[in-house]
DRENVOVEX-421021 format. One record per residue: x, y, z of N, C-alpha, C, O in turn. Coordinates in pm, whole numbers, plus 50000, padded with zeros to 5 digits. Each point is the difference from the previous one (the first is absolute). Layout:
BEGIN
XYZXYZXYZXYZ/...
//
This chain:
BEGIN
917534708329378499834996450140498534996750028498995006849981/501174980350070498414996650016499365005350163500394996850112/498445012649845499315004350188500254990350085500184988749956/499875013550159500284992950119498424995650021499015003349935/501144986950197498744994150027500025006950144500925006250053/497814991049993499615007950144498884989850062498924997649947/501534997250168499334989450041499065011550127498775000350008/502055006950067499105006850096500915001750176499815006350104/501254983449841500944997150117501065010950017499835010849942/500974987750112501405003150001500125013950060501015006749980/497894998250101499675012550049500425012349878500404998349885/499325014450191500255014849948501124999449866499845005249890/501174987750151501234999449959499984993249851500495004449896/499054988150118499174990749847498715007349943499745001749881/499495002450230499255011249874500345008049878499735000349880/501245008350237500725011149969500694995249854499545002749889/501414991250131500904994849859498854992049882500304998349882/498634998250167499164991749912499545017549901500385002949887/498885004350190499175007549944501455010049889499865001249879/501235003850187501175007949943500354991949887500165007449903/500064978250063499994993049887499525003249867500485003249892/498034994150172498725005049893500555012549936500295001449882/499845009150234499885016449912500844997849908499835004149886/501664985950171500975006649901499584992449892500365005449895/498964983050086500034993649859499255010749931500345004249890/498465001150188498555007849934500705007649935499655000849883/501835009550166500595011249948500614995149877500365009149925/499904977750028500664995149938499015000149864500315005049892/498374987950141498974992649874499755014049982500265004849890/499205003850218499295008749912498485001250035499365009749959/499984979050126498854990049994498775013050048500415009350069/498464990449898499045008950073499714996350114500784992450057/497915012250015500095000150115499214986950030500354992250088/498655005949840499124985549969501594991850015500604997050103/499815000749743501024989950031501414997550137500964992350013/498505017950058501264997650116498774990750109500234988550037/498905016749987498684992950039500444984649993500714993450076/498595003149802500114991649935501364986550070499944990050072/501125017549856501164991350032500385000350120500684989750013/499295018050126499984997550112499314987250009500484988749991/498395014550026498084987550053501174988749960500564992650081/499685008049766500724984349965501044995150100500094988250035/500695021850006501254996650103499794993050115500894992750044/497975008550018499185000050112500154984250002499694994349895/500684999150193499414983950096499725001750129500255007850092/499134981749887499744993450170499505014650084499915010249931/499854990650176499855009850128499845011449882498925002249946/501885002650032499885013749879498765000749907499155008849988/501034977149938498794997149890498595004450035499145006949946/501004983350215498425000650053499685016050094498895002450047/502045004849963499835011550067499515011149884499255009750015/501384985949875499975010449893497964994349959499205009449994/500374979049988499114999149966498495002750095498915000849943/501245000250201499655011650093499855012049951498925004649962/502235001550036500495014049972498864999749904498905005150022/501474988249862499115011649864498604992550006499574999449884/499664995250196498965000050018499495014850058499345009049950/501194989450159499765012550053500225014249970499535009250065/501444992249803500025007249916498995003649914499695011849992/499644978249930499155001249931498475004550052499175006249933/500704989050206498955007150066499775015350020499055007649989/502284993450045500165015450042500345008449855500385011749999/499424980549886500105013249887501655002049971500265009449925/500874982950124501245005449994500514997549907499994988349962/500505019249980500834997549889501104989149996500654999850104/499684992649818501334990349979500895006449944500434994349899/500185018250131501335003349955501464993550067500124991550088/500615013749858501574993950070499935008550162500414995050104/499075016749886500535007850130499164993850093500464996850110/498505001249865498744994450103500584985150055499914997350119/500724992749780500774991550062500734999850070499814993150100/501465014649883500585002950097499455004650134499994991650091/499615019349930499164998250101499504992750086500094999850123/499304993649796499204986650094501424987650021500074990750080/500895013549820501014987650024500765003750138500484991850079/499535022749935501135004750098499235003850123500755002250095/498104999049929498864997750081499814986250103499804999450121/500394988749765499964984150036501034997550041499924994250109/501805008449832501114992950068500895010550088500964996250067/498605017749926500835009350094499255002150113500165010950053/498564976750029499125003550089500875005950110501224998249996/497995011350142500974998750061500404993850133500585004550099/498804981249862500534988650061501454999849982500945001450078/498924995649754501464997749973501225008850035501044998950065/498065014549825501405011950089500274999550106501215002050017/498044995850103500285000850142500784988049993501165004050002/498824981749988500584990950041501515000149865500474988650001/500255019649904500685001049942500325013549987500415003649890/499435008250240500575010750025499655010049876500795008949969/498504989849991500165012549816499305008250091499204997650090/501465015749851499665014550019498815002249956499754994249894/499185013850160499164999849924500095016249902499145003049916/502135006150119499705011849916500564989649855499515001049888/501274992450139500444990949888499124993749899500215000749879/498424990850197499254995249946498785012549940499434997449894/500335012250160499745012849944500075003749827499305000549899/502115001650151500835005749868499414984549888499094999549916/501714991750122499574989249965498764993749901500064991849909/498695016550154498574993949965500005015549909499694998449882/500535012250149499505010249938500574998249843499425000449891/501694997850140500765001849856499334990949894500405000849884/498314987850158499684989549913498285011850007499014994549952/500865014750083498995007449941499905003749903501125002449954/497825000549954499995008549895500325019050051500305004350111/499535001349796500405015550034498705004150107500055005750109/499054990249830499015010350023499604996450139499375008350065/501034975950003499504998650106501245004650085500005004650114/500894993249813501735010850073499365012250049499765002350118/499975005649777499905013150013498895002250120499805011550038/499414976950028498475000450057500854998650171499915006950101/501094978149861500024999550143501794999550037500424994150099/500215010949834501135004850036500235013750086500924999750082/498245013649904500065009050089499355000650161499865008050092/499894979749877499224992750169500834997450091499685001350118/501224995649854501644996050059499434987250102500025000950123/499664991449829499594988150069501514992450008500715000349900/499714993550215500534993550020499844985850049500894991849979/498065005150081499874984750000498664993549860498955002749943/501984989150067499994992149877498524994449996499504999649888/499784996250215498704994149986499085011849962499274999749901/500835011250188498835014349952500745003649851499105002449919/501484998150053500335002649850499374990549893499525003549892/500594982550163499284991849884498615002850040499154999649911/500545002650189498245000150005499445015149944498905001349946/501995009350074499415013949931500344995849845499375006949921/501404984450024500115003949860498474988149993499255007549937/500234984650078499434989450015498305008849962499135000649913/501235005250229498545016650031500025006049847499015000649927/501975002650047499715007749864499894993649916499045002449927/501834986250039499424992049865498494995350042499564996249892/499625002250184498994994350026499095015749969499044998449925/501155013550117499375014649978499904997749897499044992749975/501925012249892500314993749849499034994449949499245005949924/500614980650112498964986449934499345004050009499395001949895/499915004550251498385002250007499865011849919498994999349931/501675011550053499465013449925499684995349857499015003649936/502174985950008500054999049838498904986649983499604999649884/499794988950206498655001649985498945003550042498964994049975/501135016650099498865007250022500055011749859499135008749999/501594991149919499905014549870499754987149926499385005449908/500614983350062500314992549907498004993349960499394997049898/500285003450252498444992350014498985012049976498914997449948/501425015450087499765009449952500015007649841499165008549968/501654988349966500365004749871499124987549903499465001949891/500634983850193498894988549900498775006150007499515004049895/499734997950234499034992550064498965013750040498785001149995/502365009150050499475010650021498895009049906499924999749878/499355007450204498765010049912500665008949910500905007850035/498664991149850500935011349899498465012149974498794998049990/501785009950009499285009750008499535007049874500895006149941/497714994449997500185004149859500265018549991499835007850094/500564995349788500325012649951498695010349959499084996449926/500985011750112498435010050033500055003149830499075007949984/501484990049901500535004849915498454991149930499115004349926/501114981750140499134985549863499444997250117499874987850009/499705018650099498444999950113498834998149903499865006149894/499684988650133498494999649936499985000649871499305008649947/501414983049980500325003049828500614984249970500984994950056/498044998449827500524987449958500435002849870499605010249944/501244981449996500105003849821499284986649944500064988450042/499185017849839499254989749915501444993349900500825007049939/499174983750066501574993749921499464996149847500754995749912/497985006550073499654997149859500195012849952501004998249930/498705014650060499935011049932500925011150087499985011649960/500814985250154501395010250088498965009850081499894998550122/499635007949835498925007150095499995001450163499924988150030/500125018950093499854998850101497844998150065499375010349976/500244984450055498794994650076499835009950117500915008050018/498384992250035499825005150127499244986750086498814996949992/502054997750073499304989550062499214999750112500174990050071/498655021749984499735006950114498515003449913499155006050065/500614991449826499325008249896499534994549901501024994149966/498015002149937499554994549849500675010649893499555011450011/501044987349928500705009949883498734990949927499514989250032/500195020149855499555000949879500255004449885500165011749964/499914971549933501175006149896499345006249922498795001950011/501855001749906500205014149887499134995649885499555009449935/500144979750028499364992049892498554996350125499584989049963/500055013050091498584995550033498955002949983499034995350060/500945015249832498925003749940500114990349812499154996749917/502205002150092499544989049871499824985450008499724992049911/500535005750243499044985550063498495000949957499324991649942/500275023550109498824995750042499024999649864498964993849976/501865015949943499274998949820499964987049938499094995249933/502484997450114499954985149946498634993550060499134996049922/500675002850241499074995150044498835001449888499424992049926/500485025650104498205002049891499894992449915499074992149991/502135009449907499684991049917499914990749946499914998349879/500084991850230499894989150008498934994850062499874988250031/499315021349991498484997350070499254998249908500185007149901/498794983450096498994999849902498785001350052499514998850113/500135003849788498355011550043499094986549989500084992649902/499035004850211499084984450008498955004749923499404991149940/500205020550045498605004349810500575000349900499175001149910/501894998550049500085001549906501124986349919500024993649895/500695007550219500984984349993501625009449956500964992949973/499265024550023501285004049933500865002150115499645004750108/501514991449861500995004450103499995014349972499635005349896/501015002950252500415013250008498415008850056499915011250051/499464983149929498305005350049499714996150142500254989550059/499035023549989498954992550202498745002349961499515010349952/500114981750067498395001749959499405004350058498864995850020/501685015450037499085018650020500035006249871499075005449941/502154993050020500075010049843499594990449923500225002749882/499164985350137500074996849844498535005150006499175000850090/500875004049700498495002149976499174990349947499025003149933/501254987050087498954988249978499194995050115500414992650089/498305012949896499184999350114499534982749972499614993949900/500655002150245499814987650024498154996350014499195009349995/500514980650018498444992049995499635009650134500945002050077/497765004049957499725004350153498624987750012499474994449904/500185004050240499914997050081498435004050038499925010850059/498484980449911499325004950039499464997350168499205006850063/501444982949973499484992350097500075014950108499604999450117/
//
């Protein structure tokens, strides 16, 4: 059975059977929630097409997710206005039941004990909370990049030398362990200017130099 098409017309009544279509094929494929996404948008012409491409602009601003439930939503939001219900009599505990049942659990479980009965404050509190949602998960999200990480009092004031593993004190001159056989290499490598030998200062040397009568 090939999906139906959805132009945007045919009031409540053509929603209704457009969107009940979908589920039952979805129950059929198997499809995730991306791919129910997906193959709806495709179903979409005319009036529908261009409402849907609104819609997820404004989706994408606000951080919303593109799941199947969030579509619905916004699908049963757009053609159950209640222009229409009013001018095609629908109940609204009807449209209630209706919109809730295309919730996920967790926003069930949020705004089902509210006992909301009209249909517009129900889409706008679930609306309130999915919008609460977005902002908390990036406000933890710009925080967890971007945010000050705090170092560990453990490696405070302590670098490691990566040539020899060693910890540094970086607050401090460490002095290595061999710097007294620097400084012998140095000596001896000095040459004494009386005598011309390396390893000599010509305080110690005993070769008394030319003196000086002037």
């Amino acid at each position: 059975q090939n999906p139906p098409k959805f132009r945007g017309d045919g009031g409540h009544a053509a929603a209704d059977l457009w969107l009940q279509a979908l589920e039952k094929i979805f129950g059929a494929i198997h499809c995730s929630e991306e791919e129910k996404v997906t193959l709806a948008i495709y179903q979409l012409l005319g009036d529908a097409e261009y409402w849907w491409g609104n819609t997820s602009l404004m989706m994408e601003g606000a951080y919303e997710e593109f799941s199947w439930e969030n579509f619905k939503r916004k699908f049963l939001a757009k053609y159950f206005s209640e222009t229409a219900r009013e001018r095609d009599g629908i109940d609204e505990a009807y449209m209630c039941r209706r919109f809730q049942s295309c919730l996920r659990y967790e926003l069930q479980d949020a705004v089902v004990p509210l006992g909301i009965r009209h249909f517009q404050v129900l889409v706008e509190k679930c609306q309130e909370i999915e919008d609460m949602k977005s902002k908390r998960m990036n406000h933890q999200g710009s925080f967890s990049a971007g945010g000050p990480s705090r170092p560990s009092n453990q490696n405070r004031g302590r670098q490691w030398n990566i040539l020899n593993n060693r910890p540094q004190n970086s607050q401090g001159s460490h002095r290595p362990a061999n710097q007294g056989a620097k400084g012998s290499q140095v000596r001896e490598k000095q040459t004494c200017f009386k005598c011309g030998e390396e390893g000599n200062y010509a305080t110690e040397c005993g070769i008394q130099g030319p003196t000086c009568y002037n």
